[in-house]
Z-matrix of the N, CA and C atoms (Angstrom, degrees):
N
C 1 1.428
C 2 1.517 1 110.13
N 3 1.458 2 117.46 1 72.68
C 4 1.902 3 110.54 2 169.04
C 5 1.540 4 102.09 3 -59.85
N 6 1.168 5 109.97 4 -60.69
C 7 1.661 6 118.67 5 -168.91
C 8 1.316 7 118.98 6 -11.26
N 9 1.696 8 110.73 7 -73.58
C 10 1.072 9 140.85 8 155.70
C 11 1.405 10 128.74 9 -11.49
N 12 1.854 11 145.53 10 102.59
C 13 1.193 12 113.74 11 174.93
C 14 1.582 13 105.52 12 -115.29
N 15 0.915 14 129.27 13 148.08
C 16 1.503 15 156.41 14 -148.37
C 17 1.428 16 97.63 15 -97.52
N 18 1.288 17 123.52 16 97.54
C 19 1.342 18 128.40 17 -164.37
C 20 1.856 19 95.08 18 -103.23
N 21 1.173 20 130.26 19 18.46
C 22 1.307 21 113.32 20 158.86
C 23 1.140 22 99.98 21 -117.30
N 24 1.800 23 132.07 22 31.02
C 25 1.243 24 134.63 23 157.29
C 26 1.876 25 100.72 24 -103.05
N 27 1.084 26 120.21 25 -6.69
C 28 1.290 27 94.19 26 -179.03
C 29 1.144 28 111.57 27 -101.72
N 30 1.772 29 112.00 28 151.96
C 31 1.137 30 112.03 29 176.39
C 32 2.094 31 108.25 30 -148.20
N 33 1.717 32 90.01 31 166.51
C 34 1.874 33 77.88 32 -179.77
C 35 1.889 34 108.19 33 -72.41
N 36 0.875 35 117.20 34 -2.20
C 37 1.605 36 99.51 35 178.71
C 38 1.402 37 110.70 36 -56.29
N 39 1.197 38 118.27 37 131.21
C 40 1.386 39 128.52 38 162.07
C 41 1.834 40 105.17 39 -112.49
N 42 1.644 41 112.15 40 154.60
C 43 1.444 42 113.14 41 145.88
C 44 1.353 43 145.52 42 -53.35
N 45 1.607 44 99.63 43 -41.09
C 46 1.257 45 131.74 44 154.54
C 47 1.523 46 122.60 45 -43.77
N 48 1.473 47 119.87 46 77.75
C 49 1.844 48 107.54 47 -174.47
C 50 1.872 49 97.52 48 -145.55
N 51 1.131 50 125.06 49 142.51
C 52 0.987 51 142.16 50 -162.64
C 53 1.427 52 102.07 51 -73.30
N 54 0.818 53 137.85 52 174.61
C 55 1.921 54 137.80 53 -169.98
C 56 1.550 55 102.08 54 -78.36
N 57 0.836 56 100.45 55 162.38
C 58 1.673 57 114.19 56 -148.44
C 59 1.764 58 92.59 57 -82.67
N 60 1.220 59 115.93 58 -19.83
C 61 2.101 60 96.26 59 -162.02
C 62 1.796 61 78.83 60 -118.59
N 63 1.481 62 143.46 61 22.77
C 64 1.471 63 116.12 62 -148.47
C 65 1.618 64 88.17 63 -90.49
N 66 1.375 65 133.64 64 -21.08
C 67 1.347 66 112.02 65 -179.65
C 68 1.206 67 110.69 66 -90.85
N 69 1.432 68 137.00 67 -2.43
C 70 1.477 69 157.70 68 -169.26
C 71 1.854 70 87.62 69 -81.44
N 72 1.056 71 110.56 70 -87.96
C 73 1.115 72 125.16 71 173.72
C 74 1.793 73 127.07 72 -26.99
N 75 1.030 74 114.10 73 -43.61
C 76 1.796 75 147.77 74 140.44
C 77 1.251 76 110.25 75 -17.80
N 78 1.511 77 87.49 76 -67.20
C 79 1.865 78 104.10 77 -166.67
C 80 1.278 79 106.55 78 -90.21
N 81 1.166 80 124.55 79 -20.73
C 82 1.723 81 130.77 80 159.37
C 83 1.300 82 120.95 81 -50.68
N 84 1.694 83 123.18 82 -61.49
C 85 1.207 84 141.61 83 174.66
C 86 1.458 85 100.40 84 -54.43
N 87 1.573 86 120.91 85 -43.21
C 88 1.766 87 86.92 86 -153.71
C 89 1.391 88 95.16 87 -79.35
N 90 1.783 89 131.02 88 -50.08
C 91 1.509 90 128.67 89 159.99
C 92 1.494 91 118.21 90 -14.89
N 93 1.653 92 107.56 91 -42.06
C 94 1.916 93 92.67 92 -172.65
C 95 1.464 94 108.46 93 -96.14
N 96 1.505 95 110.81 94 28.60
C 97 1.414 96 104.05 95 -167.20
C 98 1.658 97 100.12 96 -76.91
N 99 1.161 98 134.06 97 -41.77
C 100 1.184 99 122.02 98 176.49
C 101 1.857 100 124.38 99 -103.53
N 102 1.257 101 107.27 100 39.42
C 103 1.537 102 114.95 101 167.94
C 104 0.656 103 117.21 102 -58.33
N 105 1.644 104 139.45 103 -23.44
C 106 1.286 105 117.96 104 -178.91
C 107 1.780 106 113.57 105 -53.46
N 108 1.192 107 118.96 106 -45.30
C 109 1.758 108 118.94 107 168.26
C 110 1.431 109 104.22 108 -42.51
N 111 0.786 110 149.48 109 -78.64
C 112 1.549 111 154.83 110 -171.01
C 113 1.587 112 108.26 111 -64.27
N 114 1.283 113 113.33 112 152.48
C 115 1.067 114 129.95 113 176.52
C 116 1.857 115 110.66 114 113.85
N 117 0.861 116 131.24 115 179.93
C 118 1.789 117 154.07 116 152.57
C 119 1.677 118 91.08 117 8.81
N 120 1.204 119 127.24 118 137.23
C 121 1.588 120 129.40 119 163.97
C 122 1.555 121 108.76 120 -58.45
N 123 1.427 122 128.30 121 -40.51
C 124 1.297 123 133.22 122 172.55
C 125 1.547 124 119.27 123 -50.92
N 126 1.117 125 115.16 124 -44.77
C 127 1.771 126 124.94 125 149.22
C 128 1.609 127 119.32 126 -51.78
N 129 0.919 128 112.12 127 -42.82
C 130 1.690 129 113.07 128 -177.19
C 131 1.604 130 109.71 129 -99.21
N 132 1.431 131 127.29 130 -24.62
C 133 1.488 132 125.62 131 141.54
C 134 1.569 133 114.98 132 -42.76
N 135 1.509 134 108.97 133 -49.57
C 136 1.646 135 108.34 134 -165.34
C 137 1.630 136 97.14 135 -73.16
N 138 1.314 137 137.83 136 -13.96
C 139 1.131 138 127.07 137 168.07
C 140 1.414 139 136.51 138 -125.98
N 141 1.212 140 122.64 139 -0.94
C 142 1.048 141 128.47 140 174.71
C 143 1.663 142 112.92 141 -84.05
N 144 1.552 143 105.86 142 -46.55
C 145 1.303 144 122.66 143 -177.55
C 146 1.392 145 122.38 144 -53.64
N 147 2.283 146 128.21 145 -21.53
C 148 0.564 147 163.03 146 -141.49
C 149 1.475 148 102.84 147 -124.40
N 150 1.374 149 108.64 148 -35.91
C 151 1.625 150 119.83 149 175.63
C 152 1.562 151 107.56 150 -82.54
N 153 1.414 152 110.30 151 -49.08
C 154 1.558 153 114.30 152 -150.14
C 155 1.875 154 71.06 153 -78.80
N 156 1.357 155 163.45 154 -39.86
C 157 1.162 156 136.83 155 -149.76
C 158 1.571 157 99.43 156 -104.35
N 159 1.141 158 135.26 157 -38.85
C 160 1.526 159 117.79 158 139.80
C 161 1.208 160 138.71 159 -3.65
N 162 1.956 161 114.14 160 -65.35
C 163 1.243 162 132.79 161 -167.06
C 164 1.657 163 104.68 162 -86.37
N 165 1.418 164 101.99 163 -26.88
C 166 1.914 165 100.56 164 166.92
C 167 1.418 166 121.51 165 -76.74
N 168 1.416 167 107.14 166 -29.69
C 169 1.432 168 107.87 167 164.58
C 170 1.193 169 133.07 168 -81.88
N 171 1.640 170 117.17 169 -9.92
C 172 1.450 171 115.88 170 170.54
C 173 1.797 172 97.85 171 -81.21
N 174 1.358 173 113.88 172 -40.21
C 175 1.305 174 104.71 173 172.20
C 176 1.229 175 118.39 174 -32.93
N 177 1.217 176 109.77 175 -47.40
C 178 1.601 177 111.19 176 -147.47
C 179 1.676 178 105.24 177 -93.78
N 180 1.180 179 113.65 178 -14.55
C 181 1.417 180 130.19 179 158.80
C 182 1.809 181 117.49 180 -66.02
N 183 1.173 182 95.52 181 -44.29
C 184 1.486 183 79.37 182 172.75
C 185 1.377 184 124.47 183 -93.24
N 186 1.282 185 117.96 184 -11.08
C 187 1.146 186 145.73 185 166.77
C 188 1.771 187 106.91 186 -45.54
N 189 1.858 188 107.48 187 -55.05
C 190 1.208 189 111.31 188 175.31
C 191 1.617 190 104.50 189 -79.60
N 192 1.206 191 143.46 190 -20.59
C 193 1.627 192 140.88 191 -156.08
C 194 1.607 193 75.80 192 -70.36
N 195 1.396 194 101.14 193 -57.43
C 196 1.878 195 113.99 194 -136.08
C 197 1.646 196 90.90 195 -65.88
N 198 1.255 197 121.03 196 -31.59
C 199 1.682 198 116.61 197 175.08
C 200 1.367 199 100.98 198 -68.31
N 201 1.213 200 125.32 199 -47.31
C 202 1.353 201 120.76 200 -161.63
C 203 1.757 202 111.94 201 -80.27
N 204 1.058 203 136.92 202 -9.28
C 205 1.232 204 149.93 203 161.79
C 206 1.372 205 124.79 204 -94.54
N 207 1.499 206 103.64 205 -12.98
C 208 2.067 207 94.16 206 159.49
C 209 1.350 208 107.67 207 -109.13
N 210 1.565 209 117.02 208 -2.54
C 211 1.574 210 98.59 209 154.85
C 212 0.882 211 106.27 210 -120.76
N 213 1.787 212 105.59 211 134.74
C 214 1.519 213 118.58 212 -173.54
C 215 1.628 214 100.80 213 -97.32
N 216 1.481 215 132.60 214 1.81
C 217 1.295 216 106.43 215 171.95
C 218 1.420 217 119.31 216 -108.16
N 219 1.400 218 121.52 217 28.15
C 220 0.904 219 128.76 218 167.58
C 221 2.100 220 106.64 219 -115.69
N 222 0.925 221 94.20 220 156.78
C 223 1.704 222 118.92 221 159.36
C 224 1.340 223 116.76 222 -65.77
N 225 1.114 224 87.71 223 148.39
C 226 2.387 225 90.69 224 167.84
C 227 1.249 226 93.46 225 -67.78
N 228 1.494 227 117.72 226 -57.82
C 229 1.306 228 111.86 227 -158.23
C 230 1.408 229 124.96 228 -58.00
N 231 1.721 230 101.64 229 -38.32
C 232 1.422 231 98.15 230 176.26
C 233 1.548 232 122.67 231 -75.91
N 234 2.054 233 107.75 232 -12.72
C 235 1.267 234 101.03 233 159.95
C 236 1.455 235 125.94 234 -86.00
N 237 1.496 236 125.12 235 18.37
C 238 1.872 237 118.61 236 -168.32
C 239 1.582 238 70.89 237 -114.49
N 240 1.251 239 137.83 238 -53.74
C 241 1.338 240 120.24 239 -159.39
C 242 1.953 241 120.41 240 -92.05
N 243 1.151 242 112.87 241 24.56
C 244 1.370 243 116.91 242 -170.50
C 245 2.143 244 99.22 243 -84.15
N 246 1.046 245 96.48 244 11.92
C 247 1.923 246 86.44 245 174.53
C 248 1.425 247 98.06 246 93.52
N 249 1.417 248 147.97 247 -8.99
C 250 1.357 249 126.56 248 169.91
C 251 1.849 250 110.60 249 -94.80
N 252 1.086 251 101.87 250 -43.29
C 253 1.658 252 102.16 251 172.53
C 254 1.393 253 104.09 252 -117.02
N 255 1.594 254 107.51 253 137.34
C 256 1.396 255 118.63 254 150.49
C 257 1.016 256 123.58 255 -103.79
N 258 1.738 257 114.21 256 -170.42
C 259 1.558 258 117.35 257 151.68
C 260 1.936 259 132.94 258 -34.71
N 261 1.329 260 86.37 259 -52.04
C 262 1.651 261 74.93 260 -178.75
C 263 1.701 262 104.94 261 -90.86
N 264 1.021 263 153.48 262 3.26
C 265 0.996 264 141.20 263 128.75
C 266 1.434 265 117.69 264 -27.14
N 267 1.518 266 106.29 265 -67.26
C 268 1.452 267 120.24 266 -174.62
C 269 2.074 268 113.54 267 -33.76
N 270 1.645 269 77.32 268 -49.75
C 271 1.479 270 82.73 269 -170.49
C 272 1.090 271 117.10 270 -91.78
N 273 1.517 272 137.45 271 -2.78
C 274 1.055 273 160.22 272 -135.34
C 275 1.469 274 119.62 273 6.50
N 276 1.473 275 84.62 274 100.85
C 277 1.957 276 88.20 275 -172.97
C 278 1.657 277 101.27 276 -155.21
N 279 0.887 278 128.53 277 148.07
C 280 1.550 279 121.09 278 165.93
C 281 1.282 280 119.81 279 -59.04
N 282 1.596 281 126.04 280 169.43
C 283 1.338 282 143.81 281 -175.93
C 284 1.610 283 94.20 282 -70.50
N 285 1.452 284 118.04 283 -68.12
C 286 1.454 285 104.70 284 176.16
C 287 1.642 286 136.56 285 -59.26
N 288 1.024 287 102.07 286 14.29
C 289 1.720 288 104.32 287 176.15
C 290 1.478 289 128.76 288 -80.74
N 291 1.472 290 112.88 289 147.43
C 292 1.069 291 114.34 290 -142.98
C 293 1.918 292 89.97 291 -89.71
N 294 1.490 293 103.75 292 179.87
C 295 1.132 294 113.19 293 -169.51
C 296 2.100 295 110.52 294 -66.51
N 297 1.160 296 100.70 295 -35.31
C 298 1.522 297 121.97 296 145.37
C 299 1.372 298 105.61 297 -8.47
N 300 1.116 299 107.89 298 -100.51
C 301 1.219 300 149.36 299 -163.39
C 302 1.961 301 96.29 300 -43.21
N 303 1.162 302 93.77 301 -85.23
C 304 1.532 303 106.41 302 170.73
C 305 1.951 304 122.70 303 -19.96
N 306 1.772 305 92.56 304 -38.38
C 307 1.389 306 111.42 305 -163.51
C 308 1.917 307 85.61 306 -62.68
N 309 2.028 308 97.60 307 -59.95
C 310 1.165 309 90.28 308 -150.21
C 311 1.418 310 137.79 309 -101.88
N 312 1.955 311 94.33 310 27.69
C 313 0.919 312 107.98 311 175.24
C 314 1.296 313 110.71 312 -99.12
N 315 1.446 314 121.17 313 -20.34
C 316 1.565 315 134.93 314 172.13
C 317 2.263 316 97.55 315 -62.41
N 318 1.316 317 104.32 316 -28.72
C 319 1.628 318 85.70 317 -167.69
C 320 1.418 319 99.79 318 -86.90
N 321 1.550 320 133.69 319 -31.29
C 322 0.979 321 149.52 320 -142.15
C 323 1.815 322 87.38 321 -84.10
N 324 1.938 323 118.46 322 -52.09
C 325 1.513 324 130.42 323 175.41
C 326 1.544 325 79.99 324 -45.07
N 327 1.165 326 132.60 325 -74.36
C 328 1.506 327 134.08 326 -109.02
C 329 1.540 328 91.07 327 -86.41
N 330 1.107 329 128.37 328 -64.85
C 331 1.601 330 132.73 329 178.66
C 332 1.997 331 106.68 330 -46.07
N 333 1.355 332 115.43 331 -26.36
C 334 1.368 333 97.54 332 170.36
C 335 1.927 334 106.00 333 -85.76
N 336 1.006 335 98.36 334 -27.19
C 337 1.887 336 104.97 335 175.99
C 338 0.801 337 169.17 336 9.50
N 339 2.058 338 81.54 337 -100.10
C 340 1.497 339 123.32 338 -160.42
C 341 1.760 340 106.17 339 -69.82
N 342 0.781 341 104.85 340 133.01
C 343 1.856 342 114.70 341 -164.18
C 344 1.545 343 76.63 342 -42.31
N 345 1.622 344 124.85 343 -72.89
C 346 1.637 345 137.71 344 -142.94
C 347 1.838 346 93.15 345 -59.81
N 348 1.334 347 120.58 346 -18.02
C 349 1.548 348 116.99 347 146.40
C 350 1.617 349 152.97 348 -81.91
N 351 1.412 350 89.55 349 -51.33
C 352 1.856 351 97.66 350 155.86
C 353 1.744 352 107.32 351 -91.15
N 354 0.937 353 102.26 352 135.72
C 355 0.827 354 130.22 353 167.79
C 356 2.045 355 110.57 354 -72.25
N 357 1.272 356 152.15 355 -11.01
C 358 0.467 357 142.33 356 -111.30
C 359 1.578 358 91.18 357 -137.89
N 360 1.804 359 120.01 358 155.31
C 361 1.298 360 99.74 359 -154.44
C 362 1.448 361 87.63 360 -88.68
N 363 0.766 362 135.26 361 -85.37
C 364 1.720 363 118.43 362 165.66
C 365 1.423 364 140.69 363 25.63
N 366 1.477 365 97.53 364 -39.76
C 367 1.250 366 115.45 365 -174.75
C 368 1.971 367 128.52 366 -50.37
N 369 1.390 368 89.01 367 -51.60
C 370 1.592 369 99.72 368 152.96
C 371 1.258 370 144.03 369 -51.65
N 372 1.272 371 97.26 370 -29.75
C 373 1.579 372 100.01 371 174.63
C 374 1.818 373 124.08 372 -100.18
N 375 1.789 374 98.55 373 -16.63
C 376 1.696 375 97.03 374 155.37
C 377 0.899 376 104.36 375 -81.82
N 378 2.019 377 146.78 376 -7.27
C 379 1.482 378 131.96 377 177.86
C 380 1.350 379 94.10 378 -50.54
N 381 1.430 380 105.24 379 -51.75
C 382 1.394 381 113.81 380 -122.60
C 383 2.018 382 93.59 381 -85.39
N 384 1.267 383 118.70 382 -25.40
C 385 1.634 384 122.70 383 158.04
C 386 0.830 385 135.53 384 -61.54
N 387 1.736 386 116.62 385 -28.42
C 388 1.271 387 131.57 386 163.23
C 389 1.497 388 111.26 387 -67.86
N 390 1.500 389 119.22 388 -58.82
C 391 1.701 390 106.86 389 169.82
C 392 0.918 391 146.33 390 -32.08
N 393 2.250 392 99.46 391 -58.56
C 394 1.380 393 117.64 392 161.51
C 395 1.677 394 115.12 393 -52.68
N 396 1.145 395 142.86 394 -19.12
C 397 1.830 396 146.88 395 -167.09
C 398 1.869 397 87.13 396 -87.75
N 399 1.497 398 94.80 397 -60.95
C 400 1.880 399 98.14 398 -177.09
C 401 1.193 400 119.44 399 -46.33
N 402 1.354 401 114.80 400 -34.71
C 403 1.420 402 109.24 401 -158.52
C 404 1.773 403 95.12 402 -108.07
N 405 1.361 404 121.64 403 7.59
C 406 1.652 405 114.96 404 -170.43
C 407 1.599 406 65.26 405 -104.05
N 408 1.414 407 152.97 406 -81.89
C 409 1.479 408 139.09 407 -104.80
C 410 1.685 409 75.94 408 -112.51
N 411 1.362 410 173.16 409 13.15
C 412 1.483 411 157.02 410 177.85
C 413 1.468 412 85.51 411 -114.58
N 414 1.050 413 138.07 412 -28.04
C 415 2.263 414 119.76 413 157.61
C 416 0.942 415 106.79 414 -77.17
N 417 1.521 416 125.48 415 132.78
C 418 1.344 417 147.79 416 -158.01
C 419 1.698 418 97.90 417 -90.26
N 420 1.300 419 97.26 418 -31.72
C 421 1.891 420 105.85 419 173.41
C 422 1.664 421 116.21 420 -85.35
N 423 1.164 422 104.91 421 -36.21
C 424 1.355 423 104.35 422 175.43
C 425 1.810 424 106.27 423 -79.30
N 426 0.935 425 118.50 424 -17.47
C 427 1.730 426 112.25 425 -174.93
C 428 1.696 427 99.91 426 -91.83
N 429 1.192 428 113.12 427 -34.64
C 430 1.637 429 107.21 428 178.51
C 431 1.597 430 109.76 429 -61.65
N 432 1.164 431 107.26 430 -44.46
C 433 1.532 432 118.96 431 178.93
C 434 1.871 433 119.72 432 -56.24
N 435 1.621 434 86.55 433 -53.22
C 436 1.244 435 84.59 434 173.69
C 437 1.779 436 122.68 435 -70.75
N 438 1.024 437 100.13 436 -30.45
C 439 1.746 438 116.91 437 -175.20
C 440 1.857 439 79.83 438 -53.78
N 441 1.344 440 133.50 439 -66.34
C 442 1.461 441 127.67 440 -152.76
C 443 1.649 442 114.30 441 -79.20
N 444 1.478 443 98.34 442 -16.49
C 445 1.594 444 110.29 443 162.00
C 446 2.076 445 101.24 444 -57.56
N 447 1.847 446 105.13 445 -66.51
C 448 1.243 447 82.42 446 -157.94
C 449 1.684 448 117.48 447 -77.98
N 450 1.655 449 114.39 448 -14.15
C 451 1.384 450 96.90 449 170.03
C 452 1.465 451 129.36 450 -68.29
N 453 1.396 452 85.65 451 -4.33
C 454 1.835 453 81.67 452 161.97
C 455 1.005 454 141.47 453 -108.26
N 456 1.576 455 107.40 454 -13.87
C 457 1.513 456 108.40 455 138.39
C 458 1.574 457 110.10 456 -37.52
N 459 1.457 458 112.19 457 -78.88
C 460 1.655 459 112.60 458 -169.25
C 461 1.722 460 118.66 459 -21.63
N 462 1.559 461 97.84 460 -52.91
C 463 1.410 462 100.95 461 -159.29
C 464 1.603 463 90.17 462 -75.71
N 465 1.326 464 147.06 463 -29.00
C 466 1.496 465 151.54 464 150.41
C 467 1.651 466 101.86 465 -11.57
N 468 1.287 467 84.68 466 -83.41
C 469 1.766 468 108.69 467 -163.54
C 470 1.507 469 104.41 468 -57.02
N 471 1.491 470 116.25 469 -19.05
C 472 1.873 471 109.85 470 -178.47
C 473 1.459 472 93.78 471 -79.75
N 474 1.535 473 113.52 472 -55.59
C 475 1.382 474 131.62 473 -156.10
C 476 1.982 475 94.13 474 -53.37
N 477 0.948 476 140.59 475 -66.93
C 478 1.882 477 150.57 476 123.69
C 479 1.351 478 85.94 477 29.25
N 480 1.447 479 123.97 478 -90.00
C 481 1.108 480 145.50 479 -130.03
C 482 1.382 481 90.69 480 -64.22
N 483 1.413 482 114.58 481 -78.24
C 484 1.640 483 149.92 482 -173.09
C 485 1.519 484 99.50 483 -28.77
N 486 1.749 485 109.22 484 -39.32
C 487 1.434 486 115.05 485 -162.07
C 488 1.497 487 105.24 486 -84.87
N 489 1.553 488 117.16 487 -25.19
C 490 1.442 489 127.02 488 -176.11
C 491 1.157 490 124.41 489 -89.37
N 492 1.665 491 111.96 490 -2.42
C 493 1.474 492 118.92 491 -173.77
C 494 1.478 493 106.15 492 -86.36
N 495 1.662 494 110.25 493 131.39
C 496 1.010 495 92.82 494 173.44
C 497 1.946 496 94.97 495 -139.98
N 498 1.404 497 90.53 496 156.13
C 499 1.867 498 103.69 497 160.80
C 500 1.372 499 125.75 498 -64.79
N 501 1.502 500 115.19 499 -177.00
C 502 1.648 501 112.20 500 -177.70
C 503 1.746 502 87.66 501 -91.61
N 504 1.836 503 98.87 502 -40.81
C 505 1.441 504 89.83 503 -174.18
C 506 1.758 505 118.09 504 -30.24
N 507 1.459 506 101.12 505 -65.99
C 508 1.330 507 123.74 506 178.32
C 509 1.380 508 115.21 507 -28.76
N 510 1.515 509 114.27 508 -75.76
C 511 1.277 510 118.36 509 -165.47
C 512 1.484 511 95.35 510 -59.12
N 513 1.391 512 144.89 511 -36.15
C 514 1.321 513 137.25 512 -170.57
C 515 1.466 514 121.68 513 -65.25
N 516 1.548 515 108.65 514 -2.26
C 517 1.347 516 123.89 515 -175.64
C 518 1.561 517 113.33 516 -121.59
N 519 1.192 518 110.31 517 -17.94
C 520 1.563 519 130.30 518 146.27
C 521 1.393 520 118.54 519 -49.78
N 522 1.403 521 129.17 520 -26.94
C 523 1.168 522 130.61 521 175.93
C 524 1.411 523 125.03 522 -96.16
């Protein structure tokens, strides 16, 4: 009987089969696509810590745009430098940070930014705060200077304070 085909010989096995782990592997990759969050605290220090001071400094950037664009009789400049925001605000980094630091928090501002990236009308004028912060704290002469500019604001604004405090005694003798 050739004619004949023997249907409790057929079956789906083929030779033909793709490597044994390739959808394993598939389903691995798309799950580990964002591990970097997970894993070791030293992994999620190296990135979170880098985000959360990012996301305070874009705050604090628009924070200054949005002051500086509903008053029109002032300047940016005279609104980024009036004693509530500085440079390292701008960039968000501490007073003690090293030149490091400064570099790569200025590239990290600058790559979210650059006008030829955001699109946004705004965009130019936090370039342009972010540069001016980079380029006042990355001179070793211009950051000493400025560092003694703002502690003296500080000791200003305490000395202010100290002078405005007053008692009940006081004011009762004021009258």
């Amino acid at each position: 009987m050739l004619g004949v085909i023997n249907v409790h010989k057929l079956s789906t096995e083929t030779p033909f089969r793709p490597r044994e782990k390739l959808l394993e592997k598939q389903r691995l990759f798309q799950s580990n696509r964002h591990t970097y969050l997970k894993g070791p605290m030293d992994k999620v220090n190296s990135v979170a810590i880098p985000l959360a001071l990012a996301a305070s400094s874009l705050y604090m950037i628009t924070t200054v745009i949005s002051a500086a664009s509903s008053s029109s009789s002032h300047s940016w400049s005279s609104v980024y430098n009036n004693g509530e925001h500085n440079h390292y605000i701008v960039l968000g980094i501490a007073r003690n940070a090293t030149q490091a630091d400064v570099k790569r928090a200025y590239h990290l501002l600058a790559r979210k930014f650059h006008p030829d990236v955001n699109k946004d009308s705004k965009a130019g004028e936090l370039f342009k705060s972010i540069r001016c912060s980079y380029e006042g704290l990355s001179n070793e002469a211009t950051r000493s200077q400025y560092d003694r500019a703002l502690k003296h604001q500080e000791n200003s604004r305490f000395s202010r304070v100290k002078r405005n405090y007053s008692t009940p005694d006081t004011e009762k003798s004021n009258l």
